[in-house]
N, CA, C and O atoms as a GROMACS GRO file, in nm:
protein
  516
    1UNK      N    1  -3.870   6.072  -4.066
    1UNK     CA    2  -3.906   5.932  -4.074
    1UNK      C    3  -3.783   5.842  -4.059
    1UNK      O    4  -3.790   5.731  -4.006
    2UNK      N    5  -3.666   5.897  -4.107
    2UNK     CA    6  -3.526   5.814  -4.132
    2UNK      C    7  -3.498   5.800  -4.001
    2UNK      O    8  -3.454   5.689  -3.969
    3UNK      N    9  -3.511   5.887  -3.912
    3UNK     CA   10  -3.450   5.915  -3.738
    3UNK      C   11  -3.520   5.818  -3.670
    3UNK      O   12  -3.454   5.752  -3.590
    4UNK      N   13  -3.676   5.786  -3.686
    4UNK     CA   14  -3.755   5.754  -3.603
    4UNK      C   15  -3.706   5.618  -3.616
    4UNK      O   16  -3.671   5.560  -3.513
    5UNK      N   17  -3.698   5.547  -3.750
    5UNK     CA   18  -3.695   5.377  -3.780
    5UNK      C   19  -3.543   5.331  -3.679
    5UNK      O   20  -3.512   5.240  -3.602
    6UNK      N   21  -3.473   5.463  -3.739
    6UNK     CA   22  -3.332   5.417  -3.659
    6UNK      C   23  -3.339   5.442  -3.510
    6UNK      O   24  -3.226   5.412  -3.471
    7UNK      N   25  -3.397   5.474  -3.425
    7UNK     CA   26  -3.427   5.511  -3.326
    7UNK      C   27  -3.508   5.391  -3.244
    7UNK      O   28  -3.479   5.336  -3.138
    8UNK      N   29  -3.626   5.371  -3.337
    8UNK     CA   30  -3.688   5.260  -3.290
    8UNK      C   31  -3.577   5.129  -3.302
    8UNK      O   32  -3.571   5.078  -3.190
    9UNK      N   33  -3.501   5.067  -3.384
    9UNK     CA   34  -3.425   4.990  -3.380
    9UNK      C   35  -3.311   5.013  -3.308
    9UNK      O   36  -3.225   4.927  -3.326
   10UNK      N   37  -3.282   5.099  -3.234
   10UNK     CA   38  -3.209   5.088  -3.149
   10UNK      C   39  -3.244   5.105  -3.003
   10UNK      O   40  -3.168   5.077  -2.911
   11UNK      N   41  -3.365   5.153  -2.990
   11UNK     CA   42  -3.436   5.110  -2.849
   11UNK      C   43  -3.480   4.958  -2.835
   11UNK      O   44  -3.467   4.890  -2.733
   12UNK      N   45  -3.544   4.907  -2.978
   12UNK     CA   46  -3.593   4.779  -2.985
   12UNK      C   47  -3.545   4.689  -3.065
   12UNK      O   48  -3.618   4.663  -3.161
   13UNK      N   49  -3.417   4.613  -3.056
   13UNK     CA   50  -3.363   4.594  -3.152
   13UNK      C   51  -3.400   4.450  -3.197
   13UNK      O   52  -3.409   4.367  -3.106
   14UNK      N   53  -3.422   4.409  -3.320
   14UNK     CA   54  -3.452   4.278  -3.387
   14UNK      C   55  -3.351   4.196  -3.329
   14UNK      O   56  -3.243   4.248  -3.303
   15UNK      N   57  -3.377   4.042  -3.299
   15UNK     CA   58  -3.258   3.944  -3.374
   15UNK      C   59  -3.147   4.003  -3.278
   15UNK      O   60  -3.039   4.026  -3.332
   16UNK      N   61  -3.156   4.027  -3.160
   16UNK     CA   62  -3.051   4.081  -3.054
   16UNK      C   63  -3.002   3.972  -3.005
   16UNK      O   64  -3.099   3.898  -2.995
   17UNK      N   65  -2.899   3.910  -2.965
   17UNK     CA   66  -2.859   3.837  -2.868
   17UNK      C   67  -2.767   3.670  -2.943
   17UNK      O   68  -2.728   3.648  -3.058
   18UNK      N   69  -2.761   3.599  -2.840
   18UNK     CA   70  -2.732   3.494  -2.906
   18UNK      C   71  -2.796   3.341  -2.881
   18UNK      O   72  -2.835   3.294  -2.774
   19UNK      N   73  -2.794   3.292  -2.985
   19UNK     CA   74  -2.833   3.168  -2.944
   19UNK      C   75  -2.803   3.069  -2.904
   19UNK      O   76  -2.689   3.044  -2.943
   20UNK      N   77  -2.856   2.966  -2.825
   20UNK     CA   78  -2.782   2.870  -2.700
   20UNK      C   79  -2.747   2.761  -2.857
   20UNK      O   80  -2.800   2.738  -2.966
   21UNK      N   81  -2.609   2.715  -2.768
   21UNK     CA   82  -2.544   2.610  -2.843
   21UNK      C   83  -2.661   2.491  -2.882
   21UNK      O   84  -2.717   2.457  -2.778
   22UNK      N   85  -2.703   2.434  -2.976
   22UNK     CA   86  -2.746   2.293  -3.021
   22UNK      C   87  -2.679   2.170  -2.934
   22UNK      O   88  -2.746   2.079  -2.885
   23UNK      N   89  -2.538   2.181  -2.922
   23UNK     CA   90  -2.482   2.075  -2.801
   23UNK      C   91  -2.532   2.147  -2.699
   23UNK      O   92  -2.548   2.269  -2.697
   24UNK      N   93  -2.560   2.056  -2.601
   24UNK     CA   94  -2.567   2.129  -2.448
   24UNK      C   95  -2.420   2.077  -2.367
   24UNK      O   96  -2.399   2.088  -2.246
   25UNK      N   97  -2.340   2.027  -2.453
   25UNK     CA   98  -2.182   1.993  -2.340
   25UNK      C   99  -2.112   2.028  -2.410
   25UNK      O  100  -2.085   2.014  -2.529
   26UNK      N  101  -2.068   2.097  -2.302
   26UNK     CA  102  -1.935   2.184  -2.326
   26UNK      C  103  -1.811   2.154  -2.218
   26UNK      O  104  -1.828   2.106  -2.106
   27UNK      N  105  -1.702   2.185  -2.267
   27UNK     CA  106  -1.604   2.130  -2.166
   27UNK      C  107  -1.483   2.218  -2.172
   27UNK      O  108  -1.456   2.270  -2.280
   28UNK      N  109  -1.414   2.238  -2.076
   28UNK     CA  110  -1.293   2.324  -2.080
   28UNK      C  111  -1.168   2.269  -1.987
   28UNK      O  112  -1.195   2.258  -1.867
   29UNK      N  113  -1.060   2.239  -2.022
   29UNK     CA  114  -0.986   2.225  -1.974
   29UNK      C  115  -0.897   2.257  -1.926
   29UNK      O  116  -0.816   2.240  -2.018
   30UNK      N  117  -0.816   2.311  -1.809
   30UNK     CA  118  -0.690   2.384  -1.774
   30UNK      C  119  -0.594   2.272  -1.728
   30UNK      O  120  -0.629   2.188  -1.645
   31UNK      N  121  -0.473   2.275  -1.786
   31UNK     CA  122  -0.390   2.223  -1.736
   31UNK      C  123  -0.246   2.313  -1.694
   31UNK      O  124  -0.206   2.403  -1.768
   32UNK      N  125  -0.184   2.280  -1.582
   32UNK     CA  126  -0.080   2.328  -1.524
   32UNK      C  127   0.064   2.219  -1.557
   32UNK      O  128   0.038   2.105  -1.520
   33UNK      N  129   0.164   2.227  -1.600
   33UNK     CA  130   0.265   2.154  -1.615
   33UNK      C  131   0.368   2.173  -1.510
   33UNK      O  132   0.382   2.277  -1.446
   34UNK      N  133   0.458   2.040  -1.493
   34UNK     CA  134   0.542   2.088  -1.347
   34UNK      C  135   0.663   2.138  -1.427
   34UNK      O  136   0.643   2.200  -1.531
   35UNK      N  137   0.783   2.114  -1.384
   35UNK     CA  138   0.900   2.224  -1.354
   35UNK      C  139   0.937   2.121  -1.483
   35UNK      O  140   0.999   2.178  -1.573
   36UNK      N  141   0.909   1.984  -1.505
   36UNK     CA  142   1.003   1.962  -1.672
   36UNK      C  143   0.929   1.962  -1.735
   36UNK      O  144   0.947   1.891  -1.834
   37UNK      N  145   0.795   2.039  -1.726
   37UNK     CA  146   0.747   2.113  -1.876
   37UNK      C  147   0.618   1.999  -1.932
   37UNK      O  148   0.531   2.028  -2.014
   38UNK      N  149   0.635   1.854  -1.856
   38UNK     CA  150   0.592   1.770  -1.938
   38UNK      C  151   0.483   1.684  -1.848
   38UNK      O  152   0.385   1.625  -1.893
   39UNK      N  153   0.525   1.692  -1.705
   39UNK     CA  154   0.408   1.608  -1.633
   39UNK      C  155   0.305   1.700  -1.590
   39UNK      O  156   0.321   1.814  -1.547
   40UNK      N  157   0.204   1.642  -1.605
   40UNK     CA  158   0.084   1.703  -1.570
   40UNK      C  159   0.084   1.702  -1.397
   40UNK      O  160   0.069   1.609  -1.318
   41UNK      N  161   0.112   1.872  -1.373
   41UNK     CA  162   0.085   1.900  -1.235
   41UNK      C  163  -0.012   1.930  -1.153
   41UNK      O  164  -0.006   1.907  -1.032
   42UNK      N  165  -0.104   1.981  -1.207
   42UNK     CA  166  -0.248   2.004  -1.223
   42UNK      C  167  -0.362   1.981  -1.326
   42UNK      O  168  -0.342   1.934  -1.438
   43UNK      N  169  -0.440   2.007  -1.295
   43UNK     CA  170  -0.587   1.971  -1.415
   43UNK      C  171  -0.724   1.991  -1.366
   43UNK      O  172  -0.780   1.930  -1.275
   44UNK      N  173  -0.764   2.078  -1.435
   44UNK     CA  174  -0.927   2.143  -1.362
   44UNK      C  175  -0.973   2.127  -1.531
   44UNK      O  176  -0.908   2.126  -1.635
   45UNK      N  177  -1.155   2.110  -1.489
   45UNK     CA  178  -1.214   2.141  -1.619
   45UNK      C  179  -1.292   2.266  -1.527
   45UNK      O  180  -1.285   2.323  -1.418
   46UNK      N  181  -1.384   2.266  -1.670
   46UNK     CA  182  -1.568   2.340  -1.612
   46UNK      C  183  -1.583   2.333  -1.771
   46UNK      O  184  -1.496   2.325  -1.857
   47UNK      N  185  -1.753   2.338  -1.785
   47UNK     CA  186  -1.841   2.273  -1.862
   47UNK      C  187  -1.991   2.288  -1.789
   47UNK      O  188  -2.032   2.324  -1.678
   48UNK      N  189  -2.042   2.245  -1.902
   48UNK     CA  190  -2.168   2.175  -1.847
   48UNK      C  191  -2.254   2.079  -1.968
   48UNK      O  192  -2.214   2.061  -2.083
   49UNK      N  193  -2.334   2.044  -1.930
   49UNK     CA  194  -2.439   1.915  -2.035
   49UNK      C  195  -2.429   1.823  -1.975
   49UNK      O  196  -2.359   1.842  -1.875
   50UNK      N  197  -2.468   1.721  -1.984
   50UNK     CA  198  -2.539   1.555  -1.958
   50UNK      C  199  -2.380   1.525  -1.840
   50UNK      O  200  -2.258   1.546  -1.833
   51UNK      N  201  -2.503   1.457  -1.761
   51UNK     CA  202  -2.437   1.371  -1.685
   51UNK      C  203  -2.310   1.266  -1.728
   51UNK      O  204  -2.210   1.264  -1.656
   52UNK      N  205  -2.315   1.218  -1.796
   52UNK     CA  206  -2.203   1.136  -1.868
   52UNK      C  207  -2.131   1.205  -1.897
   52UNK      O  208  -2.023   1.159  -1.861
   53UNK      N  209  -2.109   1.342  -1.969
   53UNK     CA  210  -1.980   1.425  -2.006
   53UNK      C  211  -1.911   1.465  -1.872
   53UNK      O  212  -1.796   1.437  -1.837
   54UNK      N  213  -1.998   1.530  -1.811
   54UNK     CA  214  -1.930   1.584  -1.703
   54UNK      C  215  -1.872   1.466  -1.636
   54UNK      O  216  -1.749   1.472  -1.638
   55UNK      N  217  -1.923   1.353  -1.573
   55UNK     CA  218  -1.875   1.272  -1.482
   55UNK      C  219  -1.728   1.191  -1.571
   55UNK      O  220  -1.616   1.162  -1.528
   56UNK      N  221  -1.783   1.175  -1.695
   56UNK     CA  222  -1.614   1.157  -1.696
   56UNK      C  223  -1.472   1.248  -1.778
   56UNK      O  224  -1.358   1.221  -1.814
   57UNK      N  225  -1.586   1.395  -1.776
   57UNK     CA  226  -1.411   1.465  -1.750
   57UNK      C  227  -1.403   1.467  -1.606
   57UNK      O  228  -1.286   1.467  -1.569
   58UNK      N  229  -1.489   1.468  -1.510
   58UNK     CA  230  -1.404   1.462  -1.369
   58UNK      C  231  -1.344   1.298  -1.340
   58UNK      O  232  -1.301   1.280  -1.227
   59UNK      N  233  -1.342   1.230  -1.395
   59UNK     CA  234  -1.299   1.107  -1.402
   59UNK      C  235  -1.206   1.088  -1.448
   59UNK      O  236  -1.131   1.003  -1.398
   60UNK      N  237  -1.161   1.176  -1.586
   60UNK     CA  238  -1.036   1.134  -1.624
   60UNK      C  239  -0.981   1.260  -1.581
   60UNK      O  240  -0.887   1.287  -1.655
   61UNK      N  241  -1.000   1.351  -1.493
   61UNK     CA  242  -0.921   1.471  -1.441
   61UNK      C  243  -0.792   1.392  -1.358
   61UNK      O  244  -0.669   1.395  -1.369
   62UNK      N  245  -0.897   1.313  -1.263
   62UNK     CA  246  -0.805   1.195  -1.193
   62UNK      C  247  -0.703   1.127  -1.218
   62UNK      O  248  -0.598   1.127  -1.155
   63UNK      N  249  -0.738   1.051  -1.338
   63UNK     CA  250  -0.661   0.973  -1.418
   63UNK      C  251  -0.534   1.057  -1.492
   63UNK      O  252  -0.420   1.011  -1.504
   64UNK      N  253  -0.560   1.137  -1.520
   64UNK     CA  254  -0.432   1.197  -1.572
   64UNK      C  255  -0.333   1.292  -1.491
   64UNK      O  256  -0.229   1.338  -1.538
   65UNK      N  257  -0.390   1.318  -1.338
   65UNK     CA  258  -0.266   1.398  -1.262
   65UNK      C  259  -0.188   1.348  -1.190
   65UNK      O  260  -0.196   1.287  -1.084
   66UNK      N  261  -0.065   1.395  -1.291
   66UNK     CA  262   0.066   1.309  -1.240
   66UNK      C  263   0.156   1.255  -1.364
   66UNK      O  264   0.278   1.245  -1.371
   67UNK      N  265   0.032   1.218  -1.480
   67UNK     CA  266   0.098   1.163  -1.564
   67UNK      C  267   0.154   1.270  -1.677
   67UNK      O  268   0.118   1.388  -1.677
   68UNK      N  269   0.237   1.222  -1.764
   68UNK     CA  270   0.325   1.274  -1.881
   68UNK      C  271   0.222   1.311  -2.013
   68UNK      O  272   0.137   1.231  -2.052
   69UNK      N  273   0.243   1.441  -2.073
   69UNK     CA  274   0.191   1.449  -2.164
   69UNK      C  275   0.177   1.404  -2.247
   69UNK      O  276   0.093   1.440  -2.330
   70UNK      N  277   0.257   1.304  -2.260
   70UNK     CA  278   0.290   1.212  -2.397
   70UNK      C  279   0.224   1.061  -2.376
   70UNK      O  280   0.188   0.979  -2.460
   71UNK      N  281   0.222   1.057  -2.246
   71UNK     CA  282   0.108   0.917  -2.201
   71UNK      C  283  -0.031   0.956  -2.162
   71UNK      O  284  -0.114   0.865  -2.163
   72UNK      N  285  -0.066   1.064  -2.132
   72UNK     CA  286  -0.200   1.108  -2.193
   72UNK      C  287  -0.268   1.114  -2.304
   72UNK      O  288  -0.390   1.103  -2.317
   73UNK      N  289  -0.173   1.133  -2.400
   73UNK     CA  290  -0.224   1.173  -2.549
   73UNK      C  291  -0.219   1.044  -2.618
   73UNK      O  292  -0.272   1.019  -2.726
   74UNK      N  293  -0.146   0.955  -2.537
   74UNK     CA  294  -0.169   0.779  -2.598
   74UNK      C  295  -0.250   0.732  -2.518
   74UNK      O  296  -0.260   0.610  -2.526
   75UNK      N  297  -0.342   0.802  -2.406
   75UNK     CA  298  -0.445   0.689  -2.307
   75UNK      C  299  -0.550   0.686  -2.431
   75UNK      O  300  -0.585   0.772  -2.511
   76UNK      N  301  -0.582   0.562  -2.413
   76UNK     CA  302  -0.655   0.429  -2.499
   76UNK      C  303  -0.801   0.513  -2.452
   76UNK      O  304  -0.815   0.546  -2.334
   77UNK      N  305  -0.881   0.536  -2.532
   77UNK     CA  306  -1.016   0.566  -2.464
   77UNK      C  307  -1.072   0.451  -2.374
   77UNK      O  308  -1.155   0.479  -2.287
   78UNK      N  309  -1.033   0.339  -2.389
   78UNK     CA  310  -1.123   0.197  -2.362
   78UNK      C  311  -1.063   0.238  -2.190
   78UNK      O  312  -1.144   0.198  -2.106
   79UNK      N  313  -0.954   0.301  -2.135
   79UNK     CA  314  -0.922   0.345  -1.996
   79UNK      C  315  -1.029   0.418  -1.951
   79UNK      O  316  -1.090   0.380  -1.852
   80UNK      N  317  -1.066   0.536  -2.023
   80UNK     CA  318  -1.200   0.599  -1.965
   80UNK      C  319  -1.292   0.481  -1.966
   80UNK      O  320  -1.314   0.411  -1.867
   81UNK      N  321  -1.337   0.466  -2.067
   81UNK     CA  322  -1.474   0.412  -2.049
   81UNK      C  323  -1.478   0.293  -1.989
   81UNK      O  324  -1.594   0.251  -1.979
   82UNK      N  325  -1.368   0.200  -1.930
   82UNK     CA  326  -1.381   0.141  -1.852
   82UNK      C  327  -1.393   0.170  -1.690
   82UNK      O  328  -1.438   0.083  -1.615
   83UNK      N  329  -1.352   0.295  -1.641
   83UNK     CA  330  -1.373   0.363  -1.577
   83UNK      C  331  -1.534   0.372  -1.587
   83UNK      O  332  -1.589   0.339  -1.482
   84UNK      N  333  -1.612   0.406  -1.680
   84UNK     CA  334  -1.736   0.523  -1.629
   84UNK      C  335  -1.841   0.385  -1.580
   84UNK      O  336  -1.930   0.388  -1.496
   85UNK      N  337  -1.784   0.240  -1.684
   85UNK     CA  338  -1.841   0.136  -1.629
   85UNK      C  339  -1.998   0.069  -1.655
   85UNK      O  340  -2.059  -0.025  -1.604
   86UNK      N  341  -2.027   0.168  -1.759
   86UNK     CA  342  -2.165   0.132  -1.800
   86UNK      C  343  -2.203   0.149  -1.922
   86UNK      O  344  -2.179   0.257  -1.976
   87UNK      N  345  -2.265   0.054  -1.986
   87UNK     CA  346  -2.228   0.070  -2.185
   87UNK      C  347  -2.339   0.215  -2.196
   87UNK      O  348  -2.418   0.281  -2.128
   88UNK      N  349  -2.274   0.205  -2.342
   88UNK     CA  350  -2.301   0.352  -2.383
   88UNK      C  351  -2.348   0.316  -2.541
   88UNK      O  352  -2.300   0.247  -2.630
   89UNK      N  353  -2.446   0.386  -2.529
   89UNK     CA  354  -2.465   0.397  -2.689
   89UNK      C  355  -2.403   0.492  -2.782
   89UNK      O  356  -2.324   0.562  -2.718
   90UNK      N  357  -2.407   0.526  -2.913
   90UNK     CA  358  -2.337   0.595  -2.999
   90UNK      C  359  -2.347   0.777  -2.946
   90UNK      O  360  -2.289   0.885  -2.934
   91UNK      N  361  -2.427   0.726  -2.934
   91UNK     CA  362  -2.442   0.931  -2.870
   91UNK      C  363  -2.394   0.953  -2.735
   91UNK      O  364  -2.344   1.061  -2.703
   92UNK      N  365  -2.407   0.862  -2.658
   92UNK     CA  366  -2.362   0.883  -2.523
   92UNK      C  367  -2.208   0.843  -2.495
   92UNK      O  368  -2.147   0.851  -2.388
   93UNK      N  369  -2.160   0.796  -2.623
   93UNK     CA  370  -2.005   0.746  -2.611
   93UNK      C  371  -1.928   0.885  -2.686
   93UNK      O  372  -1.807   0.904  -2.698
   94UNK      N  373  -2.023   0.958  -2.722
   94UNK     CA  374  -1.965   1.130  -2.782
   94UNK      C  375  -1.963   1.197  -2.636
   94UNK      O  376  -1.885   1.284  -2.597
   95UNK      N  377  -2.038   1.153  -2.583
   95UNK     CA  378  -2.040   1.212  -2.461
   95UNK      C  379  -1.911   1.240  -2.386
   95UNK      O  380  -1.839   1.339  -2.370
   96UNK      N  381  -1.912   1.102  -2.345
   96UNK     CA  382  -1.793   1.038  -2.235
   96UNK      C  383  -1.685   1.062  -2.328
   96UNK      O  384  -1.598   1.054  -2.242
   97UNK      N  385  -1.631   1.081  -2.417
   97UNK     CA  386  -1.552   1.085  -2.481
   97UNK      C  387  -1.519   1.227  -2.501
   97UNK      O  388  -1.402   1.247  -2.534
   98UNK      N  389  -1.612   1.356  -2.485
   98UNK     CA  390  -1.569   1.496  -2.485
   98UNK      C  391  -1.458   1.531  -2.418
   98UNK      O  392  -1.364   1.574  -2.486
   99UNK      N  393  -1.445   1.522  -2.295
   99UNK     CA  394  -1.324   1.547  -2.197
   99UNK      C  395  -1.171   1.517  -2.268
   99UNK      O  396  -1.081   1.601  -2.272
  100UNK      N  397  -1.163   1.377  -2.321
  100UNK     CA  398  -1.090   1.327  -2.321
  100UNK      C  399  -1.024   1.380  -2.478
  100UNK      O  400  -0.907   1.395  -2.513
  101UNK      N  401  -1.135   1.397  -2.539
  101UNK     CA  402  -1.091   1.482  -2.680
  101UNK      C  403  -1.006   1.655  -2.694
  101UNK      O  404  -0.931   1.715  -2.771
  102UNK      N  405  -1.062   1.673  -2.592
  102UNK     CA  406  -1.020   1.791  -2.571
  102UNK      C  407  -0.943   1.843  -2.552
  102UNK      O  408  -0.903   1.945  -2.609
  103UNK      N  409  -0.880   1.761  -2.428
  103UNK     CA  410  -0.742   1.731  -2.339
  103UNK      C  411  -0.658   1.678  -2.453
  103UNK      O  412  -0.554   1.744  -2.456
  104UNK      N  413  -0.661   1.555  -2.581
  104UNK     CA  414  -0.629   1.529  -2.651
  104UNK      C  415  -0.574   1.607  -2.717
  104UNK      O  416  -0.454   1.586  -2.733
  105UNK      N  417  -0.628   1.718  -2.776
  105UNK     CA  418  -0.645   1.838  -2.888
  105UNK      C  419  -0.552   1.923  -2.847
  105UNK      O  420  -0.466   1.983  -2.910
  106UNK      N  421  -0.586   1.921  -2.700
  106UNK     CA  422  -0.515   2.040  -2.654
  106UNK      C  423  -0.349   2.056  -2.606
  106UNK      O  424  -0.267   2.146  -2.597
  107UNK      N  425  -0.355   1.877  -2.577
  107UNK     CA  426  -0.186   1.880  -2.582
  107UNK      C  427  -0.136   1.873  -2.707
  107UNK      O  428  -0.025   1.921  -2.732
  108UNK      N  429  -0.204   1.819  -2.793
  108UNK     CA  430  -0.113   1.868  -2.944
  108UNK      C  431  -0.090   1.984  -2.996
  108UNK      O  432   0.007   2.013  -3.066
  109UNK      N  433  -0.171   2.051  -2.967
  109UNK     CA  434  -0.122   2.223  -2.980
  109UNK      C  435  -0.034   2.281  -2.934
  109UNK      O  436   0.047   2.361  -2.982
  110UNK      N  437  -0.054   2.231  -2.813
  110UNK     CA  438   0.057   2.285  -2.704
  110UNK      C  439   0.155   2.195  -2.653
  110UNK      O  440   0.216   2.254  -2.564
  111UNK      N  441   0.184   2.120  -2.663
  111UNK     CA  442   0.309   2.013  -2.680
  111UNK      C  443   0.350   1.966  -2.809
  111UNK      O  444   0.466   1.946  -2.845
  112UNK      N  445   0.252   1.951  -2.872
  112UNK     CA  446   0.324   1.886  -3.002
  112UNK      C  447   0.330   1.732  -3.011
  112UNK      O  448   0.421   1.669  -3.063
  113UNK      N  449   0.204   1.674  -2.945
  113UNK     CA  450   0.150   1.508  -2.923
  113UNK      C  451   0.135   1.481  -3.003
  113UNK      O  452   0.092   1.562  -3.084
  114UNK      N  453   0.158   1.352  -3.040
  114UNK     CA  454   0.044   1.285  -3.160
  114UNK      C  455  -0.059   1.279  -3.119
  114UNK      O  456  -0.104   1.253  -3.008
  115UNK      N  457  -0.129   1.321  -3.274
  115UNK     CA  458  -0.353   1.325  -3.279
  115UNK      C  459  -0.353   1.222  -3.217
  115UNK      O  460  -0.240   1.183  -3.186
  116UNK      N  461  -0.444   1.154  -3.182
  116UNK     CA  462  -0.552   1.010  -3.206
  116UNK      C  463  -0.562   1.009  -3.351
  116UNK      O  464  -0.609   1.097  -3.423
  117UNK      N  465  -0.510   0.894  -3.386
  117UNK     CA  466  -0.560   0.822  -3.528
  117UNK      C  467  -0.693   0.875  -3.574
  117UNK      O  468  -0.709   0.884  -3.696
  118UNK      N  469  -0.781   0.909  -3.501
  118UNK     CA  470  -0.942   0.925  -3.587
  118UNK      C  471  -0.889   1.079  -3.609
  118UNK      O  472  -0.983   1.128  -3.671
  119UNK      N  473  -0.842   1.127  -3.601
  119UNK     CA  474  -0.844   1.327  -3.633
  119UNK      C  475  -0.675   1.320  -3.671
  119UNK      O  476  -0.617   1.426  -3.644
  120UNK      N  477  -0.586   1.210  -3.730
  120UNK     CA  478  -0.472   1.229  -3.799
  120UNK      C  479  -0.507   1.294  -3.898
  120UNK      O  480  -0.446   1.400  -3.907
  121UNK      N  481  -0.604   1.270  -4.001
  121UNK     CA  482  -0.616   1.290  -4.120
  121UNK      C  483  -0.635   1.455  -4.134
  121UNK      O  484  -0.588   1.523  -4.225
  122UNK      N  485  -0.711   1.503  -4.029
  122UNK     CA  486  -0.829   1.655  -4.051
  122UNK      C  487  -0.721   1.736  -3.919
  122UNK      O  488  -0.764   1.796  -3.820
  123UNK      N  489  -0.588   1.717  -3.952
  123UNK     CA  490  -0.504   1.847  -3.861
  123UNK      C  491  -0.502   1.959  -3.935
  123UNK      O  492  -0.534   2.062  -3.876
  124UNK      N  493  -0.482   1.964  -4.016
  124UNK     CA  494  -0.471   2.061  -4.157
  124UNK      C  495  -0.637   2.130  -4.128
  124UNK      O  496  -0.647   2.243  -4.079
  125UNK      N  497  -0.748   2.056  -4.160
  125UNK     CA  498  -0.865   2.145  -4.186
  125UNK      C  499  -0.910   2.200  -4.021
  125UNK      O  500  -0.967   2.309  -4.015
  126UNK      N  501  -0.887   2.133  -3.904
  126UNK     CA  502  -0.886   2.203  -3.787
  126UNK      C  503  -0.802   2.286  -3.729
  126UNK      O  504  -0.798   2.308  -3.608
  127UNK      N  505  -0.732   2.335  -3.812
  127UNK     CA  506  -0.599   2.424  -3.796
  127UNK      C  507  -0.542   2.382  -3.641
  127UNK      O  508  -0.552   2.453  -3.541
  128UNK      N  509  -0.493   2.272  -3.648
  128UNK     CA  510  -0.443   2.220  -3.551
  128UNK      C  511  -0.252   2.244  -3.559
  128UNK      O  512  -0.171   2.251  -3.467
  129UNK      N  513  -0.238   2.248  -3.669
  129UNK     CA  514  -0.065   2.210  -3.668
  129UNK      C  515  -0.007   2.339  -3.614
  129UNK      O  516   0.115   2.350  -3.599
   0.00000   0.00000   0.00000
């Protein structure tokens, strides 16, 4: 009887697999640095979810190649979203704002940027430092 249950649960197994994210946007960023370490020489994402996320990480993909890591991590969000050009409500400004968080996040890890003021406080609990 012990063989069969384990047998059957492993031909048919319960509760297999995983479940799709609750966000549907996701975003990833690669960046390439040039020869002084600090200007952005390249920049690719991939992602997917809502039209508004995606269109402006490819929007600010633009906007930031060429520039310095350290003037990225101070671009003003009000640069994107004047870019995307069309108001946004509270959920759709999480949106447009994914890309740019990310890229944010991600040069402070790896450069050593200052946060954005809204995530100064929570470096410590996002194991950011």
């Amino acid at each position: 009887m012990y063989r069969e249950v384990i047998l059957d649960h492993y031909k048919n197994p319960r509760g297999h697999g995983e479940l799709d994210p609750r966000c549907g946007d996701e975003v990833s960023i690669f960046v390439a640095f040039g020869e002084d370490g600090d200007m952005i020489d390249e920049v690719k994402f991939s992602g997917r979810g809502c039209a508004i996320s995606q269109a402006a990480t490819s929007m600010l993909m633009e906007m930031v190649q060429g520039r310095s890591a350290v003037e990225v991590a101070s671009l003003p969000r009000e640069e994107l979203l004047d870019e995307l050009g069309i108001p946004l409500n509270p959920v759709r400004l999480k949106c447009a704002l994914l890309g740019l968080s990310t890229l944010k996040l991600a040069l402070h890890k790896a450069k050593g940027t200052p946060l954005p003021e809204e995530w100064a406080g929570a470096a410590g609990d996002l194991d950011l430092k």
